[in-house]
C-alpha positions as CSV (number, residue, x, y, z in Angstrom):
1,X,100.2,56.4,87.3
2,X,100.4,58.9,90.7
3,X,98.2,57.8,93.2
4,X,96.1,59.9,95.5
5,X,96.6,59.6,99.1
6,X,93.4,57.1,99.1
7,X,95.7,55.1,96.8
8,X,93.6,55.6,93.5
9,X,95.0,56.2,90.4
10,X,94.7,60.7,89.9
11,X,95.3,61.3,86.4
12,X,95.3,65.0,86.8
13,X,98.1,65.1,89.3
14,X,99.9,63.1,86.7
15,X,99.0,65.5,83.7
16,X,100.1,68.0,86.1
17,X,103.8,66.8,86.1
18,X,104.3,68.1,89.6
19,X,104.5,65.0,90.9
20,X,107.1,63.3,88.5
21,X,109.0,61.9,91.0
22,X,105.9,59.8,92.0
23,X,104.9,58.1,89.1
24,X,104.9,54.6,88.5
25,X,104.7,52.2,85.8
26,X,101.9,49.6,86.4
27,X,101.4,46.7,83.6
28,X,99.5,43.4,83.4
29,X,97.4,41.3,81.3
30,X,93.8,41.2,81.0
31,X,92.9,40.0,77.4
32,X,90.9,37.1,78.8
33,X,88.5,39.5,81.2
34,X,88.7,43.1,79.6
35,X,85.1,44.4,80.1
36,X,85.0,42.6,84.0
37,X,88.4,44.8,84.4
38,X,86.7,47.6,82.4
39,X,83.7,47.6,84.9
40,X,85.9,47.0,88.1
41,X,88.0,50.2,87.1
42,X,84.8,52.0,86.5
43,X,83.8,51.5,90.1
44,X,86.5,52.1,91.8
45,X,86.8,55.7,89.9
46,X,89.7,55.3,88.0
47,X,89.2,57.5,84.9
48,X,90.0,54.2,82.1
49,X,91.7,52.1,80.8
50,X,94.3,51.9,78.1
51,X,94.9,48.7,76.2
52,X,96.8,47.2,73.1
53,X,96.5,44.6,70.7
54,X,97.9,41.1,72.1
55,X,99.7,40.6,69.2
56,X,101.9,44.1,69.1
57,X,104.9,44.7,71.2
58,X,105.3,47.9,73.3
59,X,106.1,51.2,72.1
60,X,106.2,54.2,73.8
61,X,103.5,57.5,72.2
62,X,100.8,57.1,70.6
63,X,99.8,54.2,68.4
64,X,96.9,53.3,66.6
65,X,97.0,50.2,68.5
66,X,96.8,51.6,71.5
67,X,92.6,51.6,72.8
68,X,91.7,54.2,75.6
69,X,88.3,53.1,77.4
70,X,87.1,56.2,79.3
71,X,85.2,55.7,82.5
72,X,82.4,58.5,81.4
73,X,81.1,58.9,84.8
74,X,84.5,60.4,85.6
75,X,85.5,63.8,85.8
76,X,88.0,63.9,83.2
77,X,84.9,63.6,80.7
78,X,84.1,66.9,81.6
79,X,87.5,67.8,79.8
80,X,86.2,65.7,76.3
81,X,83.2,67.3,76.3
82,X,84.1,70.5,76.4
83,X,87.0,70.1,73.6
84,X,84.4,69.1,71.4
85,X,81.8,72.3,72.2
């Protein structure tokens, strides 16, 4: 993740790649209280969440164990919508 100078999470600067030198790594474990987490992220404007099964280990790329949740109030919607028009 880059974060914004408000300290949220701004997925565009990070699809950007201008700020490469910024990003960090940020992993924890939520498989217990996923749709409170969902909801919290939600509010605070992040654009989603990604998650993975419990059960499979780490791999870097896409995997079809790999879940994104999109925040659809977010901006970045705008972007999914549009690919689909």
């Amino acid at each position: 993740m880059v974060l914004s100078v408000d300290g949220v999470s701004d997925f565009n600067a990070l699809h950007s790649r201008k700020h490469d030198d910024e990003v960090q790594f940020c992993a924890f474990n939520v498989a217990r209280s996923g749709l409170t987490c969902s909801g919290r992220a939600c509010r605070l404007g992040l654009e989603g969440l990604v998650s993975k099964h419990l059960d499979r280990p780490y791999q870097g790329g896409r995997s079809k164990h790999w879940v994104k949740v999109k925040n659809r109030k977010h901006p970045a919607m705008e972007r999914v919508i549009e690919a689909f028009r």
